[in-house]
Structures are given as C-alpha cells and as structure tokens.
N, C-alpha and C positions, 0 to 999 in steps of 0.2 A: 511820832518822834518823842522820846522821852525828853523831859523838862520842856514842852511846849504844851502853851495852856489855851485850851479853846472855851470859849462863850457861844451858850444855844440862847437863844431867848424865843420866848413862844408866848400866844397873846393871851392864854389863860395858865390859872396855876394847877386844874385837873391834866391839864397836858405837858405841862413840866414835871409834875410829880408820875405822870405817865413816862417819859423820858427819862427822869431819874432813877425808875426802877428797873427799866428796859438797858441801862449804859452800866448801872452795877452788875446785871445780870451777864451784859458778853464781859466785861472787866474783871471777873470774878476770878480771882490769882496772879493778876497782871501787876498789882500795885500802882494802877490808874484810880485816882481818885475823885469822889462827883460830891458838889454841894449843890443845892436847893437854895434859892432865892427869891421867894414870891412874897407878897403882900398877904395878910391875916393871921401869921402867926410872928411869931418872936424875934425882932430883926439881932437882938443882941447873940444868940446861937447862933443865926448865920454869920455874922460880925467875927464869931471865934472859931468857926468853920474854914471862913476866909484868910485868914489869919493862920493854920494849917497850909495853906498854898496847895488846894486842891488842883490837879489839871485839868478837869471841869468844872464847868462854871453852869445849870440851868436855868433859870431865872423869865420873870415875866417885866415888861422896860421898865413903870413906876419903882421895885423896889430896885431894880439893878442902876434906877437914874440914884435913889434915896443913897444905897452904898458908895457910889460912885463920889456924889457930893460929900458923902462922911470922909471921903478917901481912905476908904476899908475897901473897894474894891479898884485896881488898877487895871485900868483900860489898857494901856501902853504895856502893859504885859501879853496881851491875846494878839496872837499873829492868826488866828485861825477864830469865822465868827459863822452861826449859824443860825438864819433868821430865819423862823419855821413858821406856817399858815400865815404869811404876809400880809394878801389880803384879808385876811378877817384882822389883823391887827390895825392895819388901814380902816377899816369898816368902824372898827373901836374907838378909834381917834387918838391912835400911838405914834401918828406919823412926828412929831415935833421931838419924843422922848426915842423914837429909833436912832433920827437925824444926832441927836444929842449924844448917843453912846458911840455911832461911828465915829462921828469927829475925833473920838478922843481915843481910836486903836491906829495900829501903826502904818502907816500911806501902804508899806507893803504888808500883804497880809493875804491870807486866803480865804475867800467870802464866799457861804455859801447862802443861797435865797431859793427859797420855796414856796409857792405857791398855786393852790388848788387851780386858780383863774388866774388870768394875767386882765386885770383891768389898766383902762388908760392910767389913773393912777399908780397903779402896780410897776408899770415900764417906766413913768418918769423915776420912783423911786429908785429901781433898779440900775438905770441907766445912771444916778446921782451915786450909788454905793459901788456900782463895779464898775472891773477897769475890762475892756475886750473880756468881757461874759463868753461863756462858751454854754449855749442854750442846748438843755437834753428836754425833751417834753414829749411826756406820753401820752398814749390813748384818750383824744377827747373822753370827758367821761358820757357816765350813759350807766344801769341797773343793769347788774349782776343777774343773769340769767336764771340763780337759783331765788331769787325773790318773786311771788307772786304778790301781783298788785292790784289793788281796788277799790272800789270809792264804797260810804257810805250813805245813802241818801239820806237823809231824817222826816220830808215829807211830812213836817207840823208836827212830830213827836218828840217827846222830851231827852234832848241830848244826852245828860246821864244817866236816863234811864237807858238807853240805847246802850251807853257804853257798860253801865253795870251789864244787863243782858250779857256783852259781848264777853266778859272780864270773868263771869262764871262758868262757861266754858271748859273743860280740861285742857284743850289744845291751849289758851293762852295763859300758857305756864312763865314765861320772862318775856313781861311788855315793855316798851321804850316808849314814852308818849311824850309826844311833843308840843308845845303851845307859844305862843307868841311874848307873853309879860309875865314878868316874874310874880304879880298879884296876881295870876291868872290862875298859876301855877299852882301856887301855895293853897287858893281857896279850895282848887278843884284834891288835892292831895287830901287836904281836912274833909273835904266829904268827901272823899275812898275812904277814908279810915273808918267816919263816923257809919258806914255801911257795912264795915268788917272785913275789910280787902287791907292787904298788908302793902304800902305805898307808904314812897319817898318821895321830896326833889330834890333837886340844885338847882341854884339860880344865884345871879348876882346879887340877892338879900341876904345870903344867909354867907355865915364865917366859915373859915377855909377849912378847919375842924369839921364841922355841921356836914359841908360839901364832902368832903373826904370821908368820912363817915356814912354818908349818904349812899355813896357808889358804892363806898365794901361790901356795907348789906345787900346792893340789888347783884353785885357779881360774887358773893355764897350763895345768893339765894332766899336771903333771910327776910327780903321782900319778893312780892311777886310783882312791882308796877314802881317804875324811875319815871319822873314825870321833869320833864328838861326845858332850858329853854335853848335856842339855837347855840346861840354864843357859850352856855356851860359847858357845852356837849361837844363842842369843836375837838374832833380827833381823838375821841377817847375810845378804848381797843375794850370791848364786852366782849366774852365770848356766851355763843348759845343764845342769843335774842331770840324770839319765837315771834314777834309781834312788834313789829314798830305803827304808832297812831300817830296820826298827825290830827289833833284834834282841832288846829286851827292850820291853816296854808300858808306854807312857807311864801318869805316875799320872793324868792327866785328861783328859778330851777335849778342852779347851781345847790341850794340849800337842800333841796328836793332830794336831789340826788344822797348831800351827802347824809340827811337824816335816814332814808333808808337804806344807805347801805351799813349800816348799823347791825342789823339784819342780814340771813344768808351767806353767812362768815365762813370760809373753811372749806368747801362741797357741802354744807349744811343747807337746807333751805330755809326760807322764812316769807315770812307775810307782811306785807305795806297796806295799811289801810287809811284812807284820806276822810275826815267827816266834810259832807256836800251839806248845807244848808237845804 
C-alpha cells in the first residue's frame, strides 16, 4: 500500500545488504524506496537516508535500537515488521534489542517472523510478538539432492597440507570453507595466501566495508576460496559454489545443513566435504 512503511530487520548486516539489493531489484520503477541500517559504516548517511522517509526500512537491531534512541527512526510509523532468521538472532543474543523495537510499533500491525527452526525459545518469542499467528511451515529441512557429500579422514596427516592437496585441483574452482572462530579463520586465510591460493574471509572481526568487499571478490571470482564463520554466512545467496568444507563441524545439524546448502544452487550440482580428524 503506498505511504505504508515496513521494517525488515535481520541478525547480520551481509543479509540486510543481501535484502537491500534484492527489494531495489523487484522496486525497480515503482517509487518504493529502501534504506540500509546496520552497524560499521556511517550512521550520519543513514540519519539523512531516514529523514527522506523511505517505505523500507532494513536494518540489523543494535543500529535500528542506536536510530530509534536518536529519534531519527520512528517506530510508531511501521504497521508492517519483518523479523528474518529469528533464531540465529536469538542465538546472537538480540533477544532484549528485538523486545525493545516491537514495543515501540503500533499494537495493530502486521508481523511477519521467520525462522529456519522453531526452537523452545523461538515459540515463546513468537507467541510474545504475534497476535493469533497463522503458521505456514515448510519441508523439514534435509540436503539438496544435487549435493554430493563426504567426509575427509586425515588419519595423522597434516590438515593443510590435505586441504592445499584438495584446493589444486581444477574441479574446486569456488570453495565456501567453513570454521568455527573467527581467529581460526583469519590464520587459516593468511596461510592460503602465503601458499599462493587467492582467499578471503568474513567474520565478526573485520569492518563492514572489509566484509562487503570480501564477498564481491569471491562472487566475480576474483578469489577462488571465502573462508566463513557460521554466523557471517547466515543467508547469503552465492551463486555457482563448487565446493563447500566444513573444515571444522558445525555445532548442529541444523547448521550442517544450512552450510551446505550453499552448494548445488539452481539444478547445479556441488560437493560437501566434512574434515574427520
């Protein structure tokens, strides 16, 4: 409806800015307009972004609490709210800055909530934000048929020497590797490089620029290996992965899942590969 303003909020900012360019792309001549709201770059351009009265609003809850307290952003103006990967925001520990922005939209409203899992946490929050929910929920998850999956065993050999091995190869042309800590990450990136393999990461250490940067290069192509940790990775749309590693195991299979399906996008196929101590 025109002159009605909705609020997305999502628990990372590679997923808002994924969002953001996905909502200009169907917008595109409608004179629907979308602003950007995350932590690590310039809150004073969002400030005068907001101040335009875009009818989008995407944003991740720290900077959208930060605008909120400025009162540069009006809560009491969004009849329409959408809370995107809940539980991994829950997981985050956004539940007290979620609570804080509902309170302040308007009793009637229309809420929408999504989330991968419905954990016990998940329902109580749900059941606090809506009024008579009307629940759609799809397909337990479960891998994409076009992914082939497989362990690595290491059997007392040296892990990157294994994965250099694997990384020379022609077939792994665009790898996704995955790891548990963001210092994990970082080291394992500096020696890809220092062996002449063209590698990036994201992770919650580095600035939102760094991170943004990071991903354009590995989806041109301009590297051949994104090295992630769960949480940066939440929901971001590659296309053409060849290869996702989980170089260390996700803590659930829910994670399992959604790291590889990263992989085998489209009718395309792809490859999971898990390193086994």
């Amino acid at each position: 409806h025109p002159g009605q303003k909705v609020l997305i909020v999502t628990p990372t900012r590679e997923l808002a800015v994924q969002i953001m360019e996905e909502g200009k792309a169907f917008s595109f001549g409608t004179r629907q307009f979308f602003t950007i709201c995350i932590g690590g770059v310039d809150i004073g351009r969002q400030v005068r972004e907001l101040r335009r009265n875009p009818q989008f609003v995407v944003g991740t809850p720290g900077r959208l609490k930060d605008l909120s307290e400025r009162r540069e952003l009006k809560l009491y103006e969004y009849r329409t709210i959408v809370l995107d990967e809940v539980d991994r925001m829950l997981d985050m520990g956004f539940v007290n800055e979620m609570r804080d922005l509902v309170a302040q939209l308007p009793r009637e409203r229309h809420s929408l909530f999504f989330s991968a899992t419905m954990s016990e946490k998940a329902r109580i929050i749900a059941r606090e934000f809506l009024h008579e929910p009307i629940t759609v929920e799809v397909e337990k998850q479960r891998a994409s048929e076009n992914i082939d999956q497989d362990i690595v065993k290491l059997n007392g050999r040296n892990k990157v020497e294994v994965l250099h091995a694997m990384l020379i190869r022609p077939e792994f042309e665009k790898v996704l590797l995955f790891g548990r800590t963001k210092h994990g990450m970082e080291k394992l990136t500096r020696e890809l490089e220092n062996r002449g393999f063209r590698a990036t990461s994201i992770h919650g250490n580095k600035s939102q620029s760094q991170r943004q940067r990071a991903l354009q290069a590995f989806k041109n192509n301009q590297v051949q290996i994104l090295l992630a940790t769960d949480v940066a990775a939440r929901g971001l749309d590659i296309d053409s992965v060849s290869h996702v590693i989980n170089w260390e195991l996700p803590e659930t299979y829910d994670d399992y899942i959604h790291r590889i399906g990263r992989t085998g996008r489209a009718d395309k196929s792809g490859c999971a590969l898990t390193f086994i101590d």
